[in-house]
Structure formats: structure tokens, C-alpha cells
C-alpha positions as CSV (number, residue, x, y, z in Angstrom):
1,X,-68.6,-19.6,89.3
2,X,-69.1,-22.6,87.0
3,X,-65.4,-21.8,85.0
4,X,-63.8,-21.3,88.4
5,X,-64.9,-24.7,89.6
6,X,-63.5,-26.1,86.3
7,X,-60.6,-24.4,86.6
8,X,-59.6,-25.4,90.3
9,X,-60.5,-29.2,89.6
10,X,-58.3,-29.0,86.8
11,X,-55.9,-27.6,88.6
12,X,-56.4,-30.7,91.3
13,X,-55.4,-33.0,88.4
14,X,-52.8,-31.6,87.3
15,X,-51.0,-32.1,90.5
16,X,-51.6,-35.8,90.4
17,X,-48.9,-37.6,88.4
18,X,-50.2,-40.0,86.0
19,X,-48.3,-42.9,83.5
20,X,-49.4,-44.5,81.1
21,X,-48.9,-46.0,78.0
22,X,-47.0,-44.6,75.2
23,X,-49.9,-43.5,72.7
24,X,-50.4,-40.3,70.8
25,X,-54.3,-41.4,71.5
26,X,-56.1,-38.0,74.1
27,X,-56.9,-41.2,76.4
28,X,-53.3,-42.6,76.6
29,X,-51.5,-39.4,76.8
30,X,-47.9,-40.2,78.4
31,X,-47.3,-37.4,80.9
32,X,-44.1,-36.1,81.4
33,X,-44.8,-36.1,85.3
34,X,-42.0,-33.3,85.4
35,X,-43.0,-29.7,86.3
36,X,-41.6,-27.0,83.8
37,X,-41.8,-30.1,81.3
38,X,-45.2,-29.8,79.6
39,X,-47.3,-32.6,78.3
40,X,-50.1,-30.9,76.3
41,X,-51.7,-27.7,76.4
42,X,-55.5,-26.8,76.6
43,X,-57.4,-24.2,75.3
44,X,-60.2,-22.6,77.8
45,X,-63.0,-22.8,74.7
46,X,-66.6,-22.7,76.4
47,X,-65.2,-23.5,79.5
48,X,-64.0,-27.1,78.6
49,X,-60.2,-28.0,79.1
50,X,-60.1,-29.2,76.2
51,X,-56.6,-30.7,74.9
52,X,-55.1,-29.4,71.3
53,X,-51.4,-29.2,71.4
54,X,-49.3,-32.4,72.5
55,X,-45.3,-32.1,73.1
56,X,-43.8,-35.8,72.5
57,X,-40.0,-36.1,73.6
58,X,-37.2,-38.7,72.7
59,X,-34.7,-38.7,75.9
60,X,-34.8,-35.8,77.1
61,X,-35.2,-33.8,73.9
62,X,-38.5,-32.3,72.7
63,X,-38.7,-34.2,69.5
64,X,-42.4,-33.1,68.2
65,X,-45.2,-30.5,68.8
66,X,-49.1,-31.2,67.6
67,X,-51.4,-28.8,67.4
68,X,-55.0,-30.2,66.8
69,X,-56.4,-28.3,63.7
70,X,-53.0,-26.5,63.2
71,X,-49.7,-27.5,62.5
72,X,-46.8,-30.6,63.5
73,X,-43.7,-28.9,64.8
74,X,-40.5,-31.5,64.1
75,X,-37.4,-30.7,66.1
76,X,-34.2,-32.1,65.0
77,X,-30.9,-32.7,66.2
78,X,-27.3,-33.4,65.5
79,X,-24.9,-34.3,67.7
80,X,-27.7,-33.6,70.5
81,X,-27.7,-29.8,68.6
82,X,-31.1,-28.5,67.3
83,X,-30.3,-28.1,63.5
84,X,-33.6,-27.5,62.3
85,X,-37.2,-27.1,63.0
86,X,-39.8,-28.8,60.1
87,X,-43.8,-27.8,60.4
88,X,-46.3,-29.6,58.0
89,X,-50.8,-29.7,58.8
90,X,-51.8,-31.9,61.5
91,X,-54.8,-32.9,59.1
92,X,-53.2,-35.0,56.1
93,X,-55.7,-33.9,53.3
94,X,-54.5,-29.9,54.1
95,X,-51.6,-29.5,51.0
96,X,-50.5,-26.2,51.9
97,X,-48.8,-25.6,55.3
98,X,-45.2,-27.3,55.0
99,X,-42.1,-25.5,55.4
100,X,-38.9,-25.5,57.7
101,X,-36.1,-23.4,59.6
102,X,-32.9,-24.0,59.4
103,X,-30.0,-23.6,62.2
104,X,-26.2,-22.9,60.5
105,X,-24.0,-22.3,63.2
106,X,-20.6,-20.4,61.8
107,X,-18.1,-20.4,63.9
108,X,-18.5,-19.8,67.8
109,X,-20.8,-16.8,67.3
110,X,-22.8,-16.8,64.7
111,X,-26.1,-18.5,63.6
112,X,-27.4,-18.4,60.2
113,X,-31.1,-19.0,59.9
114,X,-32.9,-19.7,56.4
115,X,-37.0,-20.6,57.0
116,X,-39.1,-21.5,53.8
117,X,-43.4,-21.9,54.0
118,X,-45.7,-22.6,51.7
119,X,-47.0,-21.5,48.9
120,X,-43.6,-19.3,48.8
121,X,-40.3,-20.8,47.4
122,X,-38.0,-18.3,48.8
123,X,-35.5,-18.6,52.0
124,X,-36.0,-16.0,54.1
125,X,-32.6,-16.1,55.9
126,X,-31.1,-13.9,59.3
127,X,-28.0,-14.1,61.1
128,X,-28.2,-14.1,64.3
129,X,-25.1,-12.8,66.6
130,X,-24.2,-14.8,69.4
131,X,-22.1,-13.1,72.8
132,X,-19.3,-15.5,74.6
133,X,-22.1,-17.0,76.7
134,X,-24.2,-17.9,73.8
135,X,-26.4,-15.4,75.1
136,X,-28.0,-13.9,71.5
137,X,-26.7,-10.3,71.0
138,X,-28.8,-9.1,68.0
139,X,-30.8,-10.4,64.7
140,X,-30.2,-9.1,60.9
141,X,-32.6,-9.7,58.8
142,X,-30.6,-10.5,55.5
143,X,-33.6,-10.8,53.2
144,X,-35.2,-12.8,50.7
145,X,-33.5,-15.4,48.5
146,X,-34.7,-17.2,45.4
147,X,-33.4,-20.6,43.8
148,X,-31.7,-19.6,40.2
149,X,-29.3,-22.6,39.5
150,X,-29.4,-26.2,38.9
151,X,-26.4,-26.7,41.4
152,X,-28.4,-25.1,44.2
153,X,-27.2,-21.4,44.4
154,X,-29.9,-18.5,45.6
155,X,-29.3,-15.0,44.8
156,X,-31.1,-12.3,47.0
157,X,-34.3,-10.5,45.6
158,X,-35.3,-8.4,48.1
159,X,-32.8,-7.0,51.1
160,X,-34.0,-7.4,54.8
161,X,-35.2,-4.2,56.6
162,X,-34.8,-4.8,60.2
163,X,-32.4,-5.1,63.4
164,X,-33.2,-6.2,66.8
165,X,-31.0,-5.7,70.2
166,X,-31.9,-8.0,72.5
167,X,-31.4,-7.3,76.6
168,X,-31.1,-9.9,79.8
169,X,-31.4,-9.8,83.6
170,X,-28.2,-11.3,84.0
171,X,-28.9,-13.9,86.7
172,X,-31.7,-15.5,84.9
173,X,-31.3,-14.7,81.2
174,X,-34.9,-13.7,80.9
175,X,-35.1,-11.6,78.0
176,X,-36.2,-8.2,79.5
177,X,-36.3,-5.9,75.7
178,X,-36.2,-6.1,72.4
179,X,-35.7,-3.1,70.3
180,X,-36.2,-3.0,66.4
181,X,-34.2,-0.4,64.5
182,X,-34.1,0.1,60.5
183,X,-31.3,-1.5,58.3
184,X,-30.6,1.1,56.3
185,X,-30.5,4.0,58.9
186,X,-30.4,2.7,62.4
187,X,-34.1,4.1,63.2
188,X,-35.6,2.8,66.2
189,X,-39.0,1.6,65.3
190,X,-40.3,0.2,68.5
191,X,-39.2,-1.7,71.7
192,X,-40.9,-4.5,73.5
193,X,-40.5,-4.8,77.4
194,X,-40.8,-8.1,79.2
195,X,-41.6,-8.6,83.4
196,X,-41.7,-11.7,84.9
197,X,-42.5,-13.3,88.4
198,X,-40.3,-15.6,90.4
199,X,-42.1,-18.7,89.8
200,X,-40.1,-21.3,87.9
201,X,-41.0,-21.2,84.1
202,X,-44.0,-23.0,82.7
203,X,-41.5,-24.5,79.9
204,X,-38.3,-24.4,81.8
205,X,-37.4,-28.4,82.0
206,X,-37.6,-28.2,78.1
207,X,-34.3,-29.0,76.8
208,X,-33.6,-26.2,74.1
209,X,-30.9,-23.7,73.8
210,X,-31.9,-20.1,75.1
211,X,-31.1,-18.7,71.2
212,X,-34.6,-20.7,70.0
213,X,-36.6,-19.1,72.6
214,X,-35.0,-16.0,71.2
215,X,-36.0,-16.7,68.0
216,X,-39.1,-17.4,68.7
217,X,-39.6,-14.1,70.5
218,X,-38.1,-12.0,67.5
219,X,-40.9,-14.8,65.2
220,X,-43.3,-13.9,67.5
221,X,-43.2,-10.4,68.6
222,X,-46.5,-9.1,66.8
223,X,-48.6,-12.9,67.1
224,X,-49.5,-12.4,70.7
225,X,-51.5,-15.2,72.2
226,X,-51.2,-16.9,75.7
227,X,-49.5,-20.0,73.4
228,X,-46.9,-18.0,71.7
229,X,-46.0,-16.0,75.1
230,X,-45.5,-19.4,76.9
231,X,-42.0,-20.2,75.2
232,X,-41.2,-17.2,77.1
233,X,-41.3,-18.8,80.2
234,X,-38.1,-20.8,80.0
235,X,-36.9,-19.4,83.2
236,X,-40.0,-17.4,84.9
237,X,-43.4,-16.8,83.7
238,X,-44.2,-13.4,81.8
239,X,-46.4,-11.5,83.4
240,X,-46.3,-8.1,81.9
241,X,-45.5,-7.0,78.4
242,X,-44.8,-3.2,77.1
243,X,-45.2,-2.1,73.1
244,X,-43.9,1.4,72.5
245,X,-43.6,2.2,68.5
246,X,-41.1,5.0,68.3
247,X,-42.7,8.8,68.1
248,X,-45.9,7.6,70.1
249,X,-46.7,9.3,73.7
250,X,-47.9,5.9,75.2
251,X,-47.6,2.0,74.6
252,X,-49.8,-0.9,75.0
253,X,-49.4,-2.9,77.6
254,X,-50.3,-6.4,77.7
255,X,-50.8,-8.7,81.3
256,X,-50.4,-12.4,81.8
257,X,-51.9,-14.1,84.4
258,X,-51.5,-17.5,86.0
259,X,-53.2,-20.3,88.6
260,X,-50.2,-22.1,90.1
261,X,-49.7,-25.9,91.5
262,X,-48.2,-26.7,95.1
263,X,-44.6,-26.8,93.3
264,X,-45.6,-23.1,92.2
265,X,-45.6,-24.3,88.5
266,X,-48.4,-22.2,86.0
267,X,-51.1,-24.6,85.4
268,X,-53.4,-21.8,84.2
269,X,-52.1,-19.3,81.5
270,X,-54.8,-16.4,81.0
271,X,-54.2,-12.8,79.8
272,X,-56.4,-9.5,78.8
273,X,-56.0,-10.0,75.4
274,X,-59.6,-9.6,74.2
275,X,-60.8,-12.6,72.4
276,X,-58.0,-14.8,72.6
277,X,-58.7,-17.7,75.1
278,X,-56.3,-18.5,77.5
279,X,-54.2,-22.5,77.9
280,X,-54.3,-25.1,80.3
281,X,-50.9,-26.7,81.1
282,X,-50.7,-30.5,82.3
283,X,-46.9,-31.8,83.0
């Protein structure tokens, strides 16, 4: 009865737009006042909404995600294009943790994508096949490269192993499946099934092409936690998600749950994942 009553009243405030000053201080968040355009996320930890992951824009570009305890996601642009993604710790005195993601786009269909982390110095680099819409068709994984020359060049040390199709409703572009087959002999290895509601998507006024929140879903497939499924919800809001490896009789299935404002916006992400808490959204 207690988390209900939390729950609800934070639901209460989220409905209420607030402005204030432009600080990165919990007190002086700025709120986007925009639903679909979040403003920080809360994890339900002993009941408490508390806030841990802040989204800062420039314009109308996300510009910066911090995770308290975690990780500062930089997002940069060229020519109002994402180009790249750079991640470093939140906490200062962490030296581990820094890496980055590169966006090459080769001609009108074609994305090349090269990600580093630490401790590693290889690029881990995929090509990712675009459709005439810009919808994105399928990923390669191309494999791992090493650095080997003063003027910059990598050579490849260990080949990629994986291929995922990717499937749409076509009038909103939610991704409905992703399927994972084998490199080397077109083996499908497992498929992952999406549902949705109607609602409009908790992360829907963000301002990033649909090929990130591809990306992040082929990133993301096996990390499953009410954070990572959010940048699903770019159109609608996941609701329901199917895992069926190849040769097994039955797959897991995995449900999302949600506590909606008057604008029918998620405020409340939950799930039946067991021991993973479930995120507050304030806009």
C-alpha cells in the first residue's frame, strides 16, 4: 500500500510542469516540460524515487546522458547528424570506463560503426545496411580490429560471427523482430519478438535517428533491464518481449508494464524481470 501511494503521488508530480534554472544540481533540475522528452529517470530502490540518470539537451538535440554511479553518455553531431557517441565514469577518480562509437555513413545506405572500451584497444566495427527509407535492413558484425601502424592502419584479428534481420510494423516503424543468424553458414540462432501498446513512446520527442535505437537494440538484446528497454519506446511503449534460441520447444517471455499521465505518457516503467527494479520517468 505504502509503494502504491508513492507511486501515484509521483505520478501527481510528474504531471505538473516545472522550470527552473539551468543547473546539473538534483534541486535545479531543468525539466524538459515536453512529454516523450524525458528529463531524468528514477530507479524504484526501497521504494524511494530516487533520481540517477539525467538527459541534458542543446536545441533540440540530446547532447548528454548521466548516470549517477555509472557512466556519461556524450552525443555528438555534425551538420545536425549524430556522428558519434563518447561514454567515460560519472565518478572522476574511476580510470577505467572510457570508450566511444563511431557513426561512418558510406554512401546513401550504408553505416559503418567502429566502438572501442576500456581496458581493450581494439575497434570492434559492423556495418550496418540501411533500406531507401533509412529504415535499418540488417547488421554484420565485421570483427575485431587491432592498431599495427604508425599512420593509423588496423588489420582484423578476429572475424565477426553474427547477422541480424531486422522487421517493422510499417506505419509506425516499431521494431517488431530481430533474428540472429551465423556468418559463416546462415544458421538461425535465435529471434527476439517485440509488442507494443498504442500509447505514445516514453522517448519519442527525442530527436535521434531510428538507426541508433536500432543499434541499441542489436547492443542491447541480451542486457535486459527496464532502462535499456526504454529506448525502445521511440514510437510506443514495449510491453511484451519473446526470446526463442533456435532448436528449443519454448521461449522466454519477458512483460513491461506501465503507470500513465493524463497525456497517456509512461511515467512508471516496471517489468517481471526478477531483481531488476523498475524507473520513474519525469518530462
Amino acid at each position: 500500500m505504502k509503494k502504491t501511494i508513492i507511486r501515484l503521488l509521483y505520478i501527481l508530480l510528474c504531471m505538473v510542469t516545472i522550470t527552473s534554472s539551468c543547473s546539473r544540481e538534483d534541486d535545479d533540475l531543468q525539466l524538459t516540460g515536453l512529454n516523450g522528452k524525458p528529463s531524468s529517470i528514477g530507479y524504484d530502490n526501497d521504494n524511494k524515487p530516487n533520481r540517477n540518470v539525467y538527459f541534458y539537451y542543446q536545441g533540440d538535440k540530446l547532447s548528454e546522458i548521466k548516470e549517477l554511479k555509472g557512466s556519461v553518455t556524450r552525443l555528438n553531431y555534425e551538420n545536425n547528424e549524430l556522428v558519434s557517441v563518447d561514454f567515460s565514469p560519472e565518478d572522476k577518480e574511476v580510470m577505467d570506463g572510457h570508450g566511444s562509437v563511431l557513426f561512418k555513413k558510406e554512401g546513401r545506405d550504408k553505416i559503418i560503426i567502429e566502438s572501442w572500451a576500456e581496458p581493450s584497444l581494439e575497434l570492434f566495427r559492423m556495418e550496418m545496411k540501411l533500406d531507401e527509407n533509412n529504415l535499418p535492413l540488417k547488421i554484420t558484425e565485421s570483427g575485431f580490429y587491432s592498431y599495427n601502424g604508425a599512420e593509423g592502419e588496423f588489420s582484423k584479428t578476429v572475424d565477426g560471427f553474427y547477422y541480424a534481420v531486422f522487421t517493422y510494423e510499417p506505419s509506425t516503424n516499431n521494431l517488431l523482430r530481430q533474428t540472429i543468424y551465423t556468418k559463416d553458414t546462415d544458421a538461425k540462432v535465435v529471434s527476439y519478438e517485440y509488442e507494443y501498446d498504442s500509447n505514445m513512446g516514453a522517448i519519442s520527442e527525442i530527436d535521434l535517428p531510428l538507426w541508433y535505437y536500432v543499434y541499441q537494440a542489436y547492443r542491447n538484446k541480451n542486457y535486459r533491464n527496464a532502462y535499456n528497454r526504454l529506448f525502445f519506446n521511440y514510437t510506443n511503449n514495449l510491453i511484451k518481449e519473446t526470446v526463442h534460441a533456435e532448436g528449443t520447444a519454448d521461449g522466454d517471455i519477458f512483460h513491461y508494464t506501465y503507470q500513465y499521465n493524463h497525456g497517456k505518457i509512461p511515467v512508471f516503467m516496471e517489468h517481471d524481470i526478477a531483481g531488476i527494479p523498475s524507473i520513474f520517468i519525469t518530462y
